[in-house]
C-alpha positions as CSV (number, residue, x, y, z in Angstrom):
1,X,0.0,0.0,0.0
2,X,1.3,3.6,-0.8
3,X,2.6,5.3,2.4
4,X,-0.2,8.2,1.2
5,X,-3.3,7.6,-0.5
6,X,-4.4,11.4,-0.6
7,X,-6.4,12.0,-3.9
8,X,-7.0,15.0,-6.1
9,X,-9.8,13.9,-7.6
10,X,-11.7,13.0,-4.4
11,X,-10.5,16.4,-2.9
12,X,-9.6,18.7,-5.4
13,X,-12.3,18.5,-7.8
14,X,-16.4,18.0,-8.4
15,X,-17.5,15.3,-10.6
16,X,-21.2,14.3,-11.9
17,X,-22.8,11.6,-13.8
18,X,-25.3,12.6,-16.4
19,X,-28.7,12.5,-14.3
20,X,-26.5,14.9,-11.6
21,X,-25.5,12.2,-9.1
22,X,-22.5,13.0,-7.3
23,X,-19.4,10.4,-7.2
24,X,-15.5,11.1,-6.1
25,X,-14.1,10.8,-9.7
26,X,-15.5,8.4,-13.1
27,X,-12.9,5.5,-12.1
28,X,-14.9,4.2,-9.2
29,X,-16.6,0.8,-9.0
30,X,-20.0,1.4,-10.3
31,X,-21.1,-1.6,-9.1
32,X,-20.4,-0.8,-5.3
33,X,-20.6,2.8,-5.2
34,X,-24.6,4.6,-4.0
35,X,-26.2,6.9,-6.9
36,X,-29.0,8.1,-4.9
37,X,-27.3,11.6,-4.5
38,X,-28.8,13.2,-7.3
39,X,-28.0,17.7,-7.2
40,X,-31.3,19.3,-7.7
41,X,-32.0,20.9,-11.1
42,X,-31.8,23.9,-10.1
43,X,-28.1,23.2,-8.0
44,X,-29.2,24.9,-4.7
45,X,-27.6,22.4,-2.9
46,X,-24.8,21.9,-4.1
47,X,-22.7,22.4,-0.8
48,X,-24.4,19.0,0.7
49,X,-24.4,17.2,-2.5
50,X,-20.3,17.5,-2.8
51,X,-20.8,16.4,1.0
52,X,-23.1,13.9,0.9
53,X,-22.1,10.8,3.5
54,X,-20.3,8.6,0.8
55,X,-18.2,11.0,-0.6
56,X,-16.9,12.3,2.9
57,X,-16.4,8.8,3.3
58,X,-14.2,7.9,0.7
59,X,-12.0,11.3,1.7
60,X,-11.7,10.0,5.3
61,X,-10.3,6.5,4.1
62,X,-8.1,7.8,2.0
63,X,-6.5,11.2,3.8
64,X,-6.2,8.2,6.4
65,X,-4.5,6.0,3.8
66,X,-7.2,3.2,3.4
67,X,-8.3,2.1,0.3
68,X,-12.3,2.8,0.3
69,X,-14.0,-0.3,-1.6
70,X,-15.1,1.7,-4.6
71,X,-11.7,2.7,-5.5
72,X,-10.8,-1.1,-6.8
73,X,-9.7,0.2,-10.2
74,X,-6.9,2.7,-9.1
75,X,-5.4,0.1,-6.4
76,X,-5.7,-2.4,-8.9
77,X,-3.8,-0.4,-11.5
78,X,-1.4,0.6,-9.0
79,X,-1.0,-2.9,-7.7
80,X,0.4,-4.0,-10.7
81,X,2.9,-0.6,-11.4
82,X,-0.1,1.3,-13.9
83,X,-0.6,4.8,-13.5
84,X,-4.2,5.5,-12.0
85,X,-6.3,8.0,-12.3
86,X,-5.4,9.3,-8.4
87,X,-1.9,9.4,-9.5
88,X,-2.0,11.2,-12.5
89,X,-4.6,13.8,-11.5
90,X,-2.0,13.9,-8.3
91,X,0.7,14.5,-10.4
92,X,-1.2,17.1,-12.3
93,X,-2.1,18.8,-8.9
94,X,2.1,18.9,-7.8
95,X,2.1,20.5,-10.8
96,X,-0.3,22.8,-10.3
97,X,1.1,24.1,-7.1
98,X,4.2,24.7,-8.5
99,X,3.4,27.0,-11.2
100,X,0.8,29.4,-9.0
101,X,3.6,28.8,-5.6
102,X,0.7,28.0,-3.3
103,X,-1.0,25.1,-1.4
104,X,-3.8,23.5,-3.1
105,X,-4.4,20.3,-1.2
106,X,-7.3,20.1,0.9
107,X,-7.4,17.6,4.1
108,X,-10.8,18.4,4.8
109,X,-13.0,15.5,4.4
110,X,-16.2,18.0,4.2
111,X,-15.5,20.9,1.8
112,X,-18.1,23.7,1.7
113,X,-15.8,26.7,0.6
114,X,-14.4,25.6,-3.0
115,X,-10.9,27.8,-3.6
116,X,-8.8,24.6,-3.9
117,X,-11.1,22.6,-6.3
118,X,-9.0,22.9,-10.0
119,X,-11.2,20.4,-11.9
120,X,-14.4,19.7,-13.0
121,X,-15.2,16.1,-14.6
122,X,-18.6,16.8,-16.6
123,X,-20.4,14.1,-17.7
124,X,-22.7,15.8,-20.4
125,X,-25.3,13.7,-20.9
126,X,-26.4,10.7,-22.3
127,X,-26.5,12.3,-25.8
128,X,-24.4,9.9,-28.1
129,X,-24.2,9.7,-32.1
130,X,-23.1,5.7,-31.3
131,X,-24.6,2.7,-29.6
132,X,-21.1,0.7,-28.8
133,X,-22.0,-2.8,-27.5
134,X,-21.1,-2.7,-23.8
135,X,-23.8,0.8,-23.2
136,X,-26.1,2.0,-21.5
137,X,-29.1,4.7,-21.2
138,X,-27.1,6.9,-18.8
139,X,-24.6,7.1,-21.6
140,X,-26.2,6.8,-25.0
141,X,-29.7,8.1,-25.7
142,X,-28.9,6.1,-29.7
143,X,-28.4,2.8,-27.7
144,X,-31.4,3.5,-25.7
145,X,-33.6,4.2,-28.2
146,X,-32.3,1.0,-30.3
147,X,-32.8,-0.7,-27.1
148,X,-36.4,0.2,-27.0
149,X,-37.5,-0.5,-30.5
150,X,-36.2,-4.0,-29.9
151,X,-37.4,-4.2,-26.7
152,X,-40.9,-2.6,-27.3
153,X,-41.2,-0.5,-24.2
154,X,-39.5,2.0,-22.7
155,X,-36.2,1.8,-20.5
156,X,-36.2,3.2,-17.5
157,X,-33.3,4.7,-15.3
158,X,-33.1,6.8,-12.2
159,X,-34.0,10.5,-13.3
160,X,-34.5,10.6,-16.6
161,X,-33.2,14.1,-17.9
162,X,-29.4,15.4,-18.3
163,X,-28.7,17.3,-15.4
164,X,-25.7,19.3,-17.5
165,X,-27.7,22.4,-19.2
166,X,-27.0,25.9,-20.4
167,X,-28.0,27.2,-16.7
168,X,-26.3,24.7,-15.0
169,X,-23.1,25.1,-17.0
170,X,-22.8,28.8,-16.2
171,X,-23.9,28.0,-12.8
172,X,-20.7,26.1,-12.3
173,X,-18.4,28.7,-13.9
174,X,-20.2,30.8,-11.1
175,X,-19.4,28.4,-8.0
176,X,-15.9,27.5,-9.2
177,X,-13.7,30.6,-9.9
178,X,-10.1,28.7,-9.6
179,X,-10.6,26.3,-12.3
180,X,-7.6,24.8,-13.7
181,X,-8.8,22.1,-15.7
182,X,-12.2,21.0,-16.9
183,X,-12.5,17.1,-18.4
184,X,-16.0,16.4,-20.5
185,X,-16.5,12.5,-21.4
186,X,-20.6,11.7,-22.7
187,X,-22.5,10.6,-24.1
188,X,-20.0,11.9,-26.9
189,X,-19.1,15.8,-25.6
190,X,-17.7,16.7,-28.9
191,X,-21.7,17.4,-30.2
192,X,-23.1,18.6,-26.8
193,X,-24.4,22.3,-27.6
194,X,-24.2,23.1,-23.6
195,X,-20.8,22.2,-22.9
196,X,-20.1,25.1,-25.9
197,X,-22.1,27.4,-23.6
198,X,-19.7,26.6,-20.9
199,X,-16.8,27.3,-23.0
200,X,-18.4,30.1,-24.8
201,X,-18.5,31.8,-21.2
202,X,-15.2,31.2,-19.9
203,X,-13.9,32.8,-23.0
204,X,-16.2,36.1,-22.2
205,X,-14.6,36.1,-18.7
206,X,-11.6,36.1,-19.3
207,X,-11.0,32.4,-17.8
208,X,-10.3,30.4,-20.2
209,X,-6.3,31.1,-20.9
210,X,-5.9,29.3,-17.6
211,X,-7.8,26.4,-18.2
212,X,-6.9,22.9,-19.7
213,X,-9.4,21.2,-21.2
214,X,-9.8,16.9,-22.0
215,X,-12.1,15.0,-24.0
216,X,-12.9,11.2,-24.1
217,X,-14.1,11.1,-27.6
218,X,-14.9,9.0,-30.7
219,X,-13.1,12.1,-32.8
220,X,-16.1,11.6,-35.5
221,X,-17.8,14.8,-34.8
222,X,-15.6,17.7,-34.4
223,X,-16.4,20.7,-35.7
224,X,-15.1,24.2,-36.7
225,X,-16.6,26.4,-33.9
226,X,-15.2,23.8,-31.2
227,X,-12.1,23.8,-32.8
228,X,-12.1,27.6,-32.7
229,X,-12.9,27.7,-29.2
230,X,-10.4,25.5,-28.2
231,X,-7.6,27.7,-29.5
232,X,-8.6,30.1,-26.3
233,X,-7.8,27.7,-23.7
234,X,-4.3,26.4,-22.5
235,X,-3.6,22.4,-23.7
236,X,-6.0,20.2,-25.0
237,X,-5.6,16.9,-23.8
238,X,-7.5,14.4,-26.0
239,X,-8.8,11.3,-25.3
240,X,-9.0,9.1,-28.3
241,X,-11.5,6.5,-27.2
242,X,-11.1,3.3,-29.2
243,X,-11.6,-0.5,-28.8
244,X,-10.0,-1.9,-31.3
245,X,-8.7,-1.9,-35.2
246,X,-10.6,-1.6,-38.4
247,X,-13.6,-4.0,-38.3
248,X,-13.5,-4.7,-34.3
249,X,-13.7,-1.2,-33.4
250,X,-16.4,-1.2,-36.2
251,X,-18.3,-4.2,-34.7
252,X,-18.2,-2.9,-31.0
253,X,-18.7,0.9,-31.6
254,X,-21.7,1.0,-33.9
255,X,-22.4,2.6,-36.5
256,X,-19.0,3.9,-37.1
257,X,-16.2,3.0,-39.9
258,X,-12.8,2.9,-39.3
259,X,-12.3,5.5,-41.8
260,X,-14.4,7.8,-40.6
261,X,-12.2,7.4,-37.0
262,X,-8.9,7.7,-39.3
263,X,-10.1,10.7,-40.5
264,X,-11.2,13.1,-37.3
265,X,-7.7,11.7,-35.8
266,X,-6.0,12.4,-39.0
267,X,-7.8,16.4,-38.3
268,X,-6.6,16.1,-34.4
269,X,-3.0,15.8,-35.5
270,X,-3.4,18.3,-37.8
271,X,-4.3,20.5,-35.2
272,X,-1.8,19.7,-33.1
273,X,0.9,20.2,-35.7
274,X,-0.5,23.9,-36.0
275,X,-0.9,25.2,-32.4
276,X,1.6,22.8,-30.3
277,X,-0.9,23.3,-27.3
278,X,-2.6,19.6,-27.6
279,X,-1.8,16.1,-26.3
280,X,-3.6,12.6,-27.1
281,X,-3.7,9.9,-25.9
282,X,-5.7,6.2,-26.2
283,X,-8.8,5.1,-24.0
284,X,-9.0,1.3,-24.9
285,X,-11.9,-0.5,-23.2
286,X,-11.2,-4.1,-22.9
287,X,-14.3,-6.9,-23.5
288,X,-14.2,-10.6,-24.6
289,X,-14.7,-9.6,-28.0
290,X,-11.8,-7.7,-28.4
291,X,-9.5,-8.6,-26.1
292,X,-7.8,-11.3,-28.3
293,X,-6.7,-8.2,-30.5
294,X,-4.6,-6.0,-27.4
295,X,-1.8,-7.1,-29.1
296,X,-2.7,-5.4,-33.0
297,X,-4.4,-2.3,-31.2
298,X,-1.6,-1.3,-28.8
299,X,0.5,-2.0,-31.9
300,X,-1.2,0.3,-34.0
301,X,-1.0,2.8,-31.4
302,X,2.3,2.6,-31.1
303,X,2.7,3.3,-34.9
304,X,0.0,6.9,-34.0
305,X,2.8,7.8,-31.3
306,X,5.6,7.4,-33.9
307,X,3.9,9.4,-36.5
308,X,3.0,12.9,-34.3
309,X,5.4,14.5,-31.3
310,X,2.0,15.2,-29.7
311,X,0.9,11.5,-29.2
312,X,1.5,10.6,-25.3
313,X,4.3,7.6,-24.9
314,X,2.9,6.7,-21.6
315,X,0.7,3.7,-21.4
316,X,-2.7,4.2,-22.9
317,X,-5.7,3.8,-20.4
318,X,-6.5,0.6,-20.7
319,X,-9.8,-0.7,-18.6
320,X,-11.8,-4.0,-18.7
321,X,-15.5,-4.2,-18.6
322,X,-17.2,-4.7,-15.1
323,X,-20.4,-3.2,-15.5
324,X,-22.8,-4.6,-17.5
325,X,-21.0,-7.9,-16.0
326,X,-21.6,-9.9,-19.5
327,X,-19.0,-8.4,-21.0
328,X,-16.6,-8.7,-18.1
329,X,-13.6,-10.9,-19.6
330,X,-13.1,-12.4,-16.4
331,X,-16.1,-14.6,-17.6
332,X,-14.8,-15.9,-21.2
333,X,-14.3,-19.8,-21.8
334,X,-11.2,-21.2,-20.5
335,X,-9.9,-21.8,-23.6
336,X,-10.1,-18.3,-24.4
337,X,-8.1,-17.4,-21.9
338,X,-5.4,-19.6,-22.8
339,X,-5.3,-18.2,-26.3
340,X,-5.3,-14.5,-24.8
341,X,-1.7,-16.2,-23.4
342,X,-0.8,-16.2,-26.6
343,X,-1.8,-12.8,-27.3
344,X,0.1,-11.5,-24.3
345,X,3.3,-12.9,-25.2
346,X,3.1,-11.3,-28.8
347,X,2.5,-8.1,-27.6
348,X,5.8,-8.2,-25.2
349,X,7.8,-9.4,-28.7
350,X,6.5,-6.7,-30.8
351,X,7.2,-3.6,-27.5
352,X,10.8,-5.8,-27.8
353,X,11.1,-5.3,-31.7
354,X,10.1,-2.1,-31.4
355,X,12.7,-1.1,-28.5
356,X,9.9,-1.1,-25.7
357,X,10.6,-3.8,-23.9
358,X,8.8,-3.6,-20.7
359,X,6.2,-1.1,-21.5
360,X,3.4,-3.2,-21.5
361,X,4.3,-5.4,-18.4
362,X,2.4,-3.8,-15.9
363,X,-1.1,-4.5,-18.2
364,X,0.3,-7.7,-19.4
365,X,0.3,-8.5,-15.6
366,X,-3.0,-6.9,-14.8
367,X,-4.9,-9.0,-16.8
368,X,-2.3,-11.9,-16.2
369,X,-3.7,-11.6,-12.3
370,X,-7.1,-10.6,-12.8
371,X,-8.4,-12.2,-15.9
372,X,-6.7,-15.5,-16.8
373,X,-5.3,-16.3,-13.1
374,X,-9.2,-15.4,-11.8
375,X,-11.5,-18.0,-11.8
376,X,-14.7,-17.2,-11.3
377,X,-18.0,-19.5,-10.4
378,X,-19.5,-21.5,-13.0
379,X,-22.7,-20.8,-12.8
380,X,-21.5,-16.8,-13.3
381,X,-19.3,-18.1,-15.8
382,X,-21.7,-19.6,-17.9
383,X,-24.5,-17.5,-17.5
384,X,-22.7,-14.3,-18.2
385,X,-21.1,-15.6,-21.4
386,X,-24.7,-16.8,-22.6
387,X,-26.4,-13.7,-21.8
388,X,-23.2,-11.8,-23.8
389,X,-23.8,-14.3,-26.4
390,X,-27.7,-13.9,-27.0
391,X,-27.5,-10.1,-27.0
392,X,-25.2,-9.6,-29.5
393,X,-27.4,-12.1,-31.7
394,X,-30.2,-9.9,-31.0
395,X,-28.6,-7.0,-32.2
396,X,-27.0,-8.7,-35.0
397,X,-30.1,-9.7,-36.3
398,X,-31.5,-5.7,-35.9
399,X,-29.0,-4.7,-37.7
400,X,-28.1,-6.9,-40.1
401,X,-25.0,-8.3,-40.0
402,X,-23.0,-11.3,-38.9
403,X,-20.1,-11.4,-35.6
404,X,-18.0,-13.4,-37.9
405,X,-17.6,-10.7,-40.7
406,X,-16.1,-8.3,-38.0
407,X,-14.4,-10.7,-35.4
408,X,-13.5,-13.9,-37.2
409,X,-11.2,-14.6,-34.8
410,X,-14.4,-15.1,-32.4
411,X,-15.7,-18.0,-34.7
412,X,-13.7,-21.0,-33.0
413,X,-14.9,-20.3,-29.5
414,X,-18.8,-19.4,-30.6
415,X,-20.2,-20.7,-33.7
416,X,-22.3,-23.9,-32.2
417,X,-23.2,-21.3,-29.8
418,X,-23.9,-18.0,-31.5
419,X,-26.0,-19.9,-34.7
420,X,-28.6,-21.9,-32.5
421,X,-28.8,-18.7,-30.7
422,X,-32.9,-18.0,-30.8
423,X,-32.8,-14.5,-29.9
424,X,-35.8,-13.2,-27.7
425,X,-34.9,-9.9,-26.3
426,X,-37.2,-9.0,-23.8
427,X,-35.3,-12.1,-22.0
428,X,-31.9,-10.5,-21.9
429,X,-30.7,-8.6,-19.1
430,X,-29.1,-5.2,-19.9
């Protein structure tokens, strides 16, 4: 264990999920951590929503270096050597405090006065221009709404409207005047019209020179007026959020091609090229379906760093699946896991060829310990696989096309499976 577990994220900054429930940062366990904290619409309490039981909790743990149980994914990653998001938003803190030569950390585990919070994590909203495979309402209003023309009914989650809004955006601006840094993930931000509003009013106030901004995005809706905007802010870290090459990327993040991916990254390192100010990096979501490929995308990456300056040459994020559980890898076939072996051992000989040796090792040992070492019960086992199985069958057959076109590779480990697949939808658990 680290001799200090303090956390920038859980101190330093305010976070939301779409619907406006509060959570310590977007890394958490979503399966163990309480979304009934939602801010009211109108934000008037907002002091005892960032105070709300669970979140002074999680400070208290960890100002008293104790891992709280919805932080798995950091002390995972750090388990194994991976930066986390603690330690990189801790590193980006140091930082901060040496360029404006004053304290920023906060050791209060309830924080009502808001002079040391330097980011803001804004989930958007659910509105998405894609319906990638592993989804949900909360995050996609295109997957819901295929969802519900399969399903015929309506889906129901907690609070449905996005709490992130024109009002609520300059609201923020209003309660936040030290603002370093400002991260926006969706839903896909790139085509939300009221994070512009948010920029648009930084910009009149004269804050936005001091502010970095990120993006988690697809890259495949860009355009010139957020392009514009960004060239009055400080870096641009971006995000490139992609599971896989060519046709499984295409397969997993519907309705996109790979060209049209190629293309807004092709515009991104044009950018950067132009104005310096921009970094980018690789979000790579790990599922059984393209897990057997880490080796060809982390390749391919590798070739993106090699062809810009501006491409980071730090390891990409790199996350599996754990909510919805189906497509958790920890729940492939056996022999699946012996071939993803296989796949781990390439990838260390083509870091080695490429005079990386060693890169890799600490993800190579991640899934090493937590995927092909883990062996979970049967029953879970089984029925997790099967309901993965039957719900990519239903949404084959809506729209129209075949696994095996996209992931051959899949075909030795499914077919009996997949073909005598009957798929009745209303029976499958999202």
């Amino acid at each position: 264990m680290p001799d200090n577990l303090y956390c920038a994220l859980a101190s330093n900054s305010v976070s939301f999920g779409a619907n406006g429930h509060q959570r310590p940062c977007c890394a958490l366990n979503t399966n163990l951590w309480d979304f009934s904290h939602y801010m009211k619409p109108d934000a008037s309490d907002f002091v005892e929503w960032f105070n709300n039981d669970n979140v002074v909790d999680v400070r208290e743990k960890l100002l008293n270096n104790e891992w709280h149980p919805t932080c798995t994914l950091c002390k995972i990653r750090e388990a194994s050597g991976q930066p986390s998001q603690r330690t990189i938003f801790n590193h980006t803190l140091n930082a901060l405090e040496t360029s404006t030569g004053r304290d920023w950390h906060d050791s209060r585990t309830r924080i009502d006065t808001f002079e040391n919070i330097f980011l803001l994590d804004v989930t958007v909203g659910n509105k998405c221009n894609s319906a990638c495979l592993m989804c949900n309402p909360s995050a996609s209003d295109v997957w819901q709404a295929e969802q519900e023309e399969l399903r015929g009914e309506k889906i129901e989650w907690d609070h449905l409207f996005n709490w992130f809004n024109a009002e609520n955006a300059v609201e923020l601006v209003d309660r936040l005047p030290n603002l370093r840094a400002i991260q926006f993930v969706g839903g896909e931000p790139s085509i939300n019209k009221d994070h512009i509003v948010m920029l648009e009013e930084l910009v009149r106030r004269g804050m936005s020179k001091n502010i970095t901004l990120g993006y988690v995005t697809n890259l495949t809706s860009i355009s010139e007026h957020l392009i514009d905007l960004w060239n009055h802010f400080s870096t641009k870290h971006i995000t490139v959020s992609i599971d896989g090459v060519n046709k499984t990327n295409e397969y997993i993040r519907f309705p996109f091609s790979w060209d049209k991916v190629l293309r807004g990254l092709e515009r991104i390192k044009k950018q950067a090229n132009s104005h310096g100010d921009y970094s980018i990096g690789l979000s790579h979501t790990v599922t059984p379906l393209n897990i057997l490929k880490l080796d060809e995308t982390l390749d391919w990456w590798e070739d993106q760093i090699d062809s810009n300056n501006y491409f980071l040459k730090s390891i990409p994020h790199i996350q599996c699946v754990n909510n919805p559980s189906k497509f958790d890898p920890v729940y492939m076939p056996d022999e699946m896991k012996e071939e993803l072996k296989h796949t781990l051992l390439n990838l260390q000989q083509l870091m080695q060829s490429r005079g990386l040796a060693g890169k890799y090792d600490s993800v190579i040992d991640n899934l090493t310990e937590n995927i092909i070492n883990s062996q979970p019960q049967a029953v879970a086992q089984y029925s997790n696989w099967s309901a993965m199985l039957a719900y990519c069958k239903a949404l084959d057959n809506h729209r129209k096309r075949k696994m095996f076109d996209y992931l051959p590779f899949m075909e030795k480990y499914i077919q009996r499976e997949y073909n005598n697949l009957i798929p009745v939808v209303r029976d499958i658990p999202i």
